[in-house]
VOMI-621726 format. One line per field, with one value per residue: y negated, z negated, x of N, C-alpha, C, O in turn; residue in three letters; residue number from 1. Coordinates in pm, whole numbers. Layout:
REM VOMI-621726
nnorth	Y ...;
nup	Z ...;
neast	X ...;
canorth	Y ...;
caup	Z ...;
caeast	X ...;
cnorth	Y ...;
cup	Z ...;
ceast	X ...;
onorth	Y ...;
oup	Z ...;
oeast	X ...;
resn	ala ...;
resi	NUM ...;
//
This chain:
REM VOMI-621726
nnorth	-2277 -2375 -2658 -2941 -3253 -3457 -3309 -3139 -3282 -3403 -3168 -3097 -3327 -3307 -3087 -3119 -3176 -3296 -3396 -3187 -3177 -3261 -3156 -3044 -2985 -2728 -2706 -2479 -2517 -2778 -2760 -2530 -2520 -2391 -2329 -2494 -2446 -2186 -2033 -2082 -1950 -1682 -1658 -1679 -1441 -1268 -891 -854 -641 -780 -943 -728 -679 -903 -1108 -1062 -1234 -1337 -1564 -1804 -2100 -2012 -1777 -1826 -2037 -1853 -1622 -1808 -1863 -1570 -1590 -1751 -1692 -1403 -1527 -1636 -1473 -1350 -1551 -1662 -1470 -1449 -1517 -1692 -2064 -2132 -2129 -2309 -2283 -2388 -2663 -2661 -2768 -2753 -2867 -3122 -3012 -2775 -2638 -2542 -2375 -2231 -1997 -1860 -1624 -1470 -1160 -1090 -1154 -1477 -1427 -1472 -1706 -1888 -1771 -1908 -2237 -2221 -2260 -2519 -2660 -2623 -2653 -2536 -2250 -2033 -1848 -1607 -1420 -1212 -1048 -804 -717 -554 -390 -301 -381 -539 -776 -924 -1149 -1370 -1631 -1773 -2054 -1983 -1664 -1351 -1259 -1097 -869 -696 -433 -278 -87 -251 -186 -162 -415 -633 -910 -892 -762 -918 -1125 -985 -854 -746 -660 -314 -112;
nup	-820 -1101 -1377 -1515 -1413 -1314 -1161 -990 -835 -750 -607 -422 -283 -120 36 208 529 906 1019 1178 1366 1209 1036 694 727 531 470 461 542 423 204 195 455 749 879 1148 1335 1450 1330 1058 1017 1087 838 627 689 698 591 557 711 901 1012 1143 1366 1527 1818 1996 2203 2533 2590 2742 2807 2777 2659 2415 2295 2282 2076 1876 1796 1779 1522 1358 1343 1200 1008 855 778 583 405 337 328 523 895 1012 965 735 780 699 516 353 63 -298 -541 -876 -1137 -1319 -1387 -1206 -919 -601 -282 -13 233 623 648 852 842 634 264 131 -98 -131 -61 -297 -439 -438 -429 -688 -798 -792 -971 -1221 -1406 -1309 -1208 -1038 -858 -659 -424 -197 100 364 591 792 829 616 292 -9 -243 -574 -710 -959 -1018 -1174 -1250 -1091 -1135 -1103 -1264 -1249 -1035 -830 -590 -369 -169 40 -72 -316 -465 -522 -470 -211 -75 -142 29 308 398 624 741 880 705;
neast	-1878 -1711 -1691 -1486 -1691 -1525 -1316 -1500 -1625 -1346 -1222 -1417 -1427 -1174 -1190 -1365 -1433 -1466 -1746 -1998 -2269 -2450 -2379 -2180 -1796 -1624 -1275 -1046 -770 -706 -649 -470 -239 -242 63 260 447 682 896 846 602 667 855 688 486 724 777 527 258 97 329 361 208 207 187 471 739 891 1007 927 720 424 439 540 317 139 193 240 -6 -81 30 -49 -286 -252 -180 -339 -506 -361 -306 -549 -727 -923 -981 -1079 -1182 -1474 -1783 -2021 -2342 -2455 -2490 -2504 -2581 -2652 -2569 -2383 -2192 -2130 -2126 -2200 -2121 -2245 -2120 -2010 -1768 -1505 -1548 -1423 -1357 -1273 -1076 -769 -779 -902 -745 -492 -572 -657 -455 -379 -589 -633 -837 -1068 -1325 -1413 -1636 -1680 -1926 -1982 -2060 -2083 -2259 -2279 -2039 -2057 -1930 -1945 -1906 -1800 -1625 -1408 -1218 -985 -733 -549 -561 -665 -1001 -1167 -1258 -1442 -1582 -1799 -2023 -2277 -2527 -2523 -2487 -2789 -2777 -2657 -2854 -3067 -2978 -2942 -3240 -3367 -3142 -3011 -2884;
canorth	-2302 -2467 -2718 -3093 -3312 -3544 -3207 -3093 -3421 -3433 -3041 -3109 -3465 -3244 -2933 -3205 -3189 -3372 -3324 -3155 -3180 -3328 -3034 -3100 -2868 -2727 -2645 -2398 -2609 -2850 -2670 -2430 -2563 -2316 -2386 -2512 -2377 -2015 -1987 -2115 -1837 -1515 -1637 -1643 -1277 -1172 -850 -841 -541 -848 -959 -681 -689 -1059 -1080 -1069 -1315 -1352 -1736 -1896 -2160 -1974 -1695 -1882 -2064 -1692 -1586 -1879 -1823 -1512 -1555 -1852 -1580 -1322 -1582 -1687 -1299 -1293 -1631 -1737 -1347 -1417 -1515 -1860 -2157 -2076 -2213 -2354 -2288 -2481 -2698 -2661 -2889 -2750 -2958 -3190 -2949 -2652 -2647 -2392 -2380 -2104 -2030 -1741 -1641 -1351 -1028 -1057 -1268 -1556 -1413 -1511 -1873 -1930 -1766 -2011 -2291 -2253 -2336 -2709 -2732 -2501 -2650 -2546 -2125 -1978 -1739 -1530 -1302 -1187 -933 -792 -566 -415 -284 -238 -399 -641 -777 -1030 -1171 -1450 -1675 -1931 -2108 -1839 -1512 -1292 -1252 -981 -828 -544 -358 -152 -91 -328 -129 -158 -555 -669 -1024 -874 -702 -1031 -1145 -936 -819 -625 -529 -168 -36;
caup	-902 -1244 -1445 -1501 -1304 -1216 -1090 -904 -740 -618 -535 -274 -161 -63 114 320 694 976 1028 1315 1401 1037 869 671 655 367 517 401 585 359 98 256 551 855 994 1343 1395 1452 1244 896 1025 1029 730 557 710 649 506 550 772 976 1090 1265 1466 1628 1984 2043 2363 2607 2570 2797 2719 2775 2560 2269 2281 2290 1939 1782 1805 1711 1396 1307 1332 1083 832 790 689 453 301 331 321 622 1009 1053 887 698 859 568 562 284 -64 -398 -688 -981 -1251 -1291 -1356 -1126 -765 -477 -123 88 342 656 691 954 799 437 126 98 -199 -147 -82 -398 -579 -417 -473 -837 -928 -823 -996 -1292 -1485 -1224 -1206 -889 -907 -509 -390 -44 166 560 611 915 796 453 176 -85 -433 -657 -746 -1042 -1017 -1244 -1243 -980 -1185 -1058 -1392 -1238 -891 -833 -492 -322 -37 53 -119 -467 -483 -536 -428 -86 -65 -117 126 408 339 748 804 876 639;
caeast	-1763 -1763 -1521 -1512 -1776 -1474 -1279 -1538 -1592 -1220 -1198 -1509 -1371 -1055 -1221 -1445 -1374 -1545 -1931 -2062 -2409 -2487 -2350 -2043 -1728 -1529 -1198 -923 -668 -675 -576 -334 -203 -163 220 246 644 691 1004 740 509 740 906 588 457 805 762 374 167 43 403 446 113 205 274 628 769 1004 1075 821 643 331 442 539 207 64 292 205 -165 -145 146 -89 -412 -246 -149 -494 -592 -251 -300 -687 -825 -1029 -914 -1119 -1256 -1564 -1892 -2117 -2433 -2535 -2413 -2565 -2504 -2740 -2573 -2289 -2087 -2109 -2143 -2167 -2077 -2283 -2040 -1982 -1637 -1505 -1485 -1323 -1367 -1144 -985 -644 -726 -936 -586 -401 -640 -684 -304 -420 -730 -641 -942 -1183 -1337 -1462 -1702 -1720 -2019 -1974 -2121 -2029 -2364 -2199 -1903 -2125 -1882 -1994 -1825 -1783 -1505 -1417 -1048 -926 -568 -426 -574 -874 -1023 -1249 -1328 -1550 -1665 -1886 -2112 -2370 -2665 -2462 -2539 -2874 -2737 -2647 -2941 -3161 -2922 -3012 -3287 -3371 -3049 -3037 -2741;
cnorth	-2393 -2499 -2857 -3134 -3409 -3414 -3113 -3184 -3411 -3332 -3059 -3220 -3446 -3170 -3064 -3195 -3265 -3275 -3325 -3104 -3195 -3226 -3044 -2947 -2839 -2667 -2604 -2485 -2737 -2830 -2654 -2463 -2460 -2422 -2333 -2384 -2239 -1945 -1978 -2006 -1733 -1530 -1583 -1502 -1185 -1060 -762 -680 -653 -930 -860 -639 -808 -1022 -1139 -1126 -1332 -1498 -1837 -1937 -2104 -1866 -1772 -1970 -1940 -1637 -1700 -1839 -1728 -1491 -1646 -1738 -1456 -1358 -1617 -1554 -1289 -1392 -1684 -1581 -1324 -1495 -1639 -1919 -2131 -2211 -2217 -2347 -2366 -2493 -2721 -2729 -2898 -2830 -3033 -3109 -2793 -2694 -2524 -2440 -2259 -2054 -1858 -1748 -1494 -1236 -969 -1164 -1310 -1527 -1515 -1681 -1915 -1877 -1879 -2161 -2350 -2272 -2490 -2725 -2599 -2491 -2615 -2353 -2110 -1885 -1701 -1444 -1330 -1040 -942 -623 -491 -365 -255 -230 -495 -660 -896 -1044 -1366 -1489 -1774 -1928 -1950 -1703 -1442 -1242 -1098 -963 -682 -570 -285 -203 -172 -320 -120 -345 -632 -824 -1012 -811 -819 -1079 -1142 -823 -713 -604 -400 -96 66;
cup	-1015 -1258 -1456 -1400 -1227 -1084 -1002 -770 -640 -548 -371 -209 -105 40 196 455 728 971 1134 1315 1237 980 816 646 561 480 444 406 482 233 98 401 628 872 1092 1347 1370 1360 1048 891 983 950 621 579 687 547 490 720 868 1043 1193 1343 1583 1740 1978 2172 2417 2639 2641 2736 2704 2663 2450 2232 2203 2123 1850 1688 1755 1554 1306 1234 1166 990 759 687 577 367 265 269 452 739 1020 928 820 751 754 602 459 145 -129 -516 -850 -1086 -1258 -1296 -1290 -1010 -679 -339 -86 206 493 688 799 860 646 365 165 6 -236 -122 -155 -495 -564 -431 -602 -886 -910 -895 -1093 -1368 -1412 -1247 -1131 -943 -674 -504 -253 -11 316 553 716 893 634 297 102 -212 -467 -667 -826 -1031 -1068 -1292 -1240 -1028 -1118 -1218 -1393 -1086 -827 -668 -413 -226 -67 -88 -341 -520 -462 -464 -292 -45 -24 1 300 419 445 772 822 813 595;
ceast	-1805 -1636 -1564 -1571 -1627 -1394 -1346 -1547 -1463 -1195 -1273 -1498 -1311 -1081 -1342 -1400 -1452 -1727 -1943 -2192 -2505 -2489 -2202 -2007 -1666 -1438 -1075 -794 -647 -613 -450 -306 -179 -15 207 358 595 806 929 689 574 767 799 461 581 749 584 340 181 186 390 348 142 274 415 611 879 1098 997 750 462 311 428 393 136 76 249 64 -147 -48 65 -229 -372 -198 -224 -511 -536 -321 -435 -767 -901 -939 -922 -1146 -1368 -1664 -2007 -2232 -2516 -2465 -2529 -2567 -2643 -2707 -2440 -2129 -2043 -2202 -2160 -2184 -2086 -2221 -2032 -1811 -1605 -1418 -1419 -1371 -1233 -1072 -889 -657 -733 -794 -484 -462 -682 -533 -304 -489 -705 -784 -1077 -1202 -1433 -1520 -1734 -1812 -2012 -1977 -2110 -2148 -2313 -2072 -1919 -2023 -1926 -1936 -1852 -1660 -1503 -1230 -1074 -767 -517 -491 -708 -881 -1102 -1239 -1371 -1600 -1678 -1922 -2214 -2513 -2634 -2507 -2677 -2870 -2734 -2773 -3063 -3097 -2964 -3109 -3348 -3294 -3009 -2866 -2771;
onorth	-2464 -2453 -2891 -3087 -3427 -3421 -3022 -3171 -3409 -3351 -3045 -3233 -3514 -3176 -2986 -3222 -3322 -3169 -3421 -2995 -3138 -3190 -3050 -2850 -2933 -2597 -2682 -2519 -2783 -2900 -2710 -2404 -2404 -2544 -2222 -2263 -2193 -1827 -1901 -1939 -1684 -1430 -1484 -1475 -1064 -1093 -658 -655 -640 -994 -887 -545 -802 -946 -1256 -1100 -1345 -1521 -1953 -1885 -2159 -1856 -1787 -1960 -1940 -1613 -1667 -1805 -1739 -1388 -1638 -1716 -1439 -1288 -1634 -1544 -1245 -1353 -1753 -1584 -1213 -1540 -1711 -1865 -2030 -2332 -2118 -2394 -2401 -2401 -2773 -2653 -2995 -2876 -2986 -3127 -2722 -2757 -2412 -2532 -2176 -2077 -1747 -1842 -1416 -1223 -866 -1261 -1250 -1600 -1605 -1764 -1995 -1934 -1929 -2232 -2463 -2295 -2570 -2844 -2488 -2386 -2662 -2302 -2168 -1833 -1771 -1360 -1439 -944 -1044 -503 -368 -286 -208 -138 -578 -564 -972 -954 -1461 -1406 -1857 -1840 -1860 -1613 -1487 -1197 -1014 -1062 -586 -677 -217 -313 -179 -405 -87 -364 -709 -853 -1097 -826 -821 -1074 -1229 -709 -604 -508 -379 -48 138;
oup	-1021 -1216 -1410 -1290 -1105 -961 -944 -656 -517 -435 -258 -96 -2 138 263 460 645 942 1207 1266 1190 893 898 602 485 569 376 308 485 180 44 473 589 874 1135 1359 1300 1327 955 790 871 885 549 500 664 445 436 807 937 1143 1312 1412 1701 1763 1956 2248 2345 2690 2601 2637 2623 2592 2393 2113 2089 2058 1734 1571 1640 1487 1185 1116 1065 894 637 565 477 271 163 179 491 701 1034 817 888 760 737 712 481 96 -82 -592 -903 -1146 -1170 -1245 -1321 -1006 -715 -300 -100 303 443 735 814 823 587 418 205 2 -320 -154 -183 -597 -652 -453 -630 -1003 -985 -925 -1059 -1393 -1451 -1301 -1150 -1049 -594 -593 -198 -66 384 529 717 972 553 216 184 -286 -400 -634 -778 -1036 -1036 -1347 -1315 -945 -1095 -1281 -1483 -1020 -790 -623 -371 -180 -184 -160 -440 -628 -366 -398 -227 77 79 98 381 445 400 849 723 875 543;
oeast	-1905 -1530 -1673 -1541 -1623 -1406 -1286 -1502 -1460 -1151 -1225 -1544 -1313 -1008 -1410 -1281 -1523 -1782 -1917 -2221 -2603 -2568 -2110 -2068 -1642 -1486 -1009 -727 -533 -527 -355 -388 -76 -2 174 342 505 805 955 704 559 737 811 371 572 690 546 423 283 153 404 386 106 368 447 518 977 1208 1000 699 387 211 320 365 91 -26 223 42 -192 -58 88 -256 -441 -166 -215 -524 -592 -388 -442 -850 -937 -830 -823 -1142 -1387 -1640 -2078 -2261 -2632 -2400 -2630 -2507 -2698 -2803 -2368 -2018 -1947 -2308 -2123 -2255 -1997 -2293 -2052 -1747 -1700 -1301 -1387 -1426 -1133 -973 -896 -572 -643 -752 -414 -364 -722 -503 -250 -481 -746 -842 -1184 -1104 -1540 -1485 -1796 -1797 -2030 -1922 -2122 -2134 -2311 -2020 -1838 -2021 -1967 -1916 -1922 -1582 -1565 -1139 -1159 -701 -477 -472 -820 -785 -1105 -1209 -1304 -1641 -1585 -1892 -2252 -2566 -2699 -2562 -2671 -2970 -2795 -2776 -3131 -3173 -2997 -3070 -3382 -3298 -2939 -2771 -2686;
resn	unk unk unk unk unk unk unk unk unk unk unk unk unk unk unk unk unk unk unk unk unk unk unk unk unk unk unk unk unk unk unk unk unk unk unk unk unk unk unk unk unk unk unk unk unk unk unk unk unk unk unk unk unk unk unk unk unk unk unk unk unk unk unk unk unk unk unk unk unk unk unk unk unk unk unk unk unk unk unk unk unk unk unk unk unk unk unk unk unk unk unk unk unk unk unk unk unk unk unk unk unk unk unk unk unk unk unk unk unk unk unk unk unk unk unk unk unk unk unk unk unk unk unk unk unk unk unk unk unk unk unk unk unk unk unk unk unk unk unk unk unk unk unk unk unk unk unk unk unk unk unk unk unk unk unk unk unk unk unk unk unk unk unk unk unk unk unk unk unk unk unk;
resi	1 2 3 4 5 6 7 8 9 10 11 12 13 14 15 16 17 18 19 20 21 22 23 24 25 26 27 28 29 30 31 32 33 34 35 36 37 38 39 40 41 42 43 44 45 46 47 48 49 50 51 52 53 54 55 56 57 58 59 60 61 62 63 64 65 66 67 68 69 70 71 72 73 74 75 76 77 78 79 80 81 82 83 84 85 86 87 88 89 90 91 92 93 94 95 96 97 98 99 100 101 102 103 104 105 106 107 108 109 110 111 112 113 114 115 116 117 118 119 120 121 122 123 124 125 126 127 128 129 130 131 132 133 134 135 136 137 138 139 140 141 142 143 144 145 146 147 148 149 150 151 152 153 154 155 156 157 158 159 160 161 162 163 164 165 166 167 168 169 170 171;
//
């Protein structure tokens, strides 16, 4: 990502989580808050494909545990792009004012978080490359204040980036 050195500064003081095993996280949650309550959740899948996957319950407290989990699970996909947290595999900081954060996430580009992301930090522009060699998709994708400016993709073998990437995977 690029933009003001002080705005990058506070973007990555924000997306900081705890460190586990001296690797620090960037977390979505901080951002975009999952909601606990189950009434926040449907409102906000109202409408969505992924409401109407969530386990439905009978009123026990075991159920509703159950519904939460998974109303909490398909808001990630709506509102993050991807299911979990992204597990960093490494931070880059070529010049004061552009940064990168190497990250794995499950199954999708974050898209939708970086859209939601950039209406805080309008002066900031994301630049995404992400690749899933086993289900063989790969793109780019560019967002600044809320817009995708661009986003292009293809199969694995179309990105030179994914390609360096993984470079024995059998696609």
């Amino acid at each position: 990502m690029s933009g003001p050195k002080d705005e990058l500064q506070a973007f990555f003081a924000k997306a900081r989580g705890r460190t586990v095993n001296r690797k620090e996280s960037f977390q979505f949650n901080n951002f975009l808050p999952v909601p606990s309550d189950i009434p926040a959740l449907e409102k906000a899948l109202e409408g969505t494909t992924w409401g109407a996957f969530a386990e439905r319950d009978s009123g026990g407290e075991e159920e509703l545990s159950r519904r939460r989990s998974s109303l909490q699970h398909y808001w990630r996909i709506q509102c993050w792009g991807t299911k979990w947290e992204p597990d960093v595999y490494r931070y880059r900081y070529p010049s004061p004012t552009v940064r990168s954060v190497e990250f794995f996430t499950a199954w999708g580009p974050p898209v939708n978080f970086l859209l939601e992301a950039s209406k805080s930090w309008p002066s900031l522009s994301f630049l995404l490359r992400y690749a899933e060699p086993g289900a063989d998709f790969a793109g780019e994708c560019k967002v600044a204040n809320s817009l995708e400016e661009f986003h292009d993709e293809g199969d694995v073998d179309a990105y030179k980036f994914a390609r360096d990437w993984y470079p024995s995977e059998p696609y």
